[in-house]
C-alpha positions, -999 to +999 in steps of 0.1 A: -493-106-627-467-089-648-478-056-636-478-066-598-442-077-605-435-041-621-449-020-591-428-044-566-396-040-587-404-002-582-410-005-546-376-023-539-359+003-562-369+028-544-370+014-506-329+008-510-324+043-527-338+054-495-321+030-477-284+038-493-292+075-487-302+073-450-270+051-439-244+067-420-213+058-440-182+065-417-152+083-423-122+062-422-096+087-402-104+116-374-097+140-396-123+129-425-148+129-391-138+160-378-143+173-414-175+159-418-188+173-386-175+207-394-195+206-428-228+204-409-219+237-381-224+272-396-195+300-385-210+322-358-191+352-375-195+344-414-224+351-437-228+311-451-198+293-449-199+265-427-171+260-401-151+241-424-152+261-450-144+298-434-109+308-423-121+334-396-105+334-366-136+315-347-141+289-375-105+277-370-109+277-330-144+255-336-125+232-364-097+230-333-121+220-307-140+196-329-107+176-337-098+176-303-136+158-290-130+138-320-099+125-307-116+123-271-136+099-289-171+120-282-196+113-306-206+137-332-241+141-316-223+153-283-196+174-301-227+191-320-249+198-286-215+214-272-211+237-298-247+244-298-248+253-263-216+273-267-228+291-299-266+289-301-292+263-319-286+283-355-250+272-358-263+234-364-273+230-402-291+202-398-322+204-379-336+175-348-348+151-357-378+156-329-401+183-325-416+203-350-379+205-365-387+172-371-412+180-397-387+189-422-369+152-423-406+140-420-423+162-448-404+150-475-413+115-472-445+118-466-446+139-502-429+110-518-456+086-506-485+107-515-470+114-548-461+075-549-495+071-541-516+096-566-496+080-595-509+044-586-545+056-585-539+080-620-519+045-637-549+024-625-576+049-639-558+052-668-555+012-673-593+010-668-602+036-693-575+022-717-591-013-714 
């Protein structure tokens, strides 16, 4: 029983880790959202830097544009589509969520599952050989 009680403890510990990380927390002000949007659109001219980041002439004129659809009171999804139809797919950092880009938010957690899982058949071997 105490066991049962150990692996459940681990599954809660984990399910609101995932929880906590998945949850969109909000930026209090325009500015912090506008910020936070520009941290996740790559400069078309720079080698790396994201929008935010880079002080080249197009960075600032996206940082611009993204303040003003902030202030429109457009969502980020639909300020990020914009620019990517303005600028191309590869200015987006982060990929869809659908698709086959959707494999790499997928991927992960499947990995963590299977690893989750291995470890409960290795600990359960190893209890039985123990015993």
């Amino acid at each position: 029983m105490r066991r049962r009680l150990t692996w459940l403890a681990l599954v809660a510990v984990v399910a609101v880790a995932l929880v906590i990380g998945v949850t969109d927390r909000s930026p209090a002000t325009a500015d912090e959202r506008a910020r936070r949007i520009g941290e996740t659109v790559m400069c078309p001219a720079c080698s790396g830097e994201t929008v935010a980041d880079s002080q080249a002439p197009v960075a600032v004129n996206i940082r611009r544009q993204i303040a003003d659809k902030v202030e429109q009171g457009r969502s980020d999804r639909e300020i990020r589509d914009e620019l990517a139809a303005t600028y191309g797919e590869r200015v987006i950092l982060n990929p869809p969520r659908s698709g086959v880009a959707g494999l790499v938010w997928v991927l992960p957690v499947a990995g963590l599952v299977a690893a989750a899982a291995g470890l409960v058949v290795a600990f359960r071997r190893w209890g039985r050989e123990w015993s």
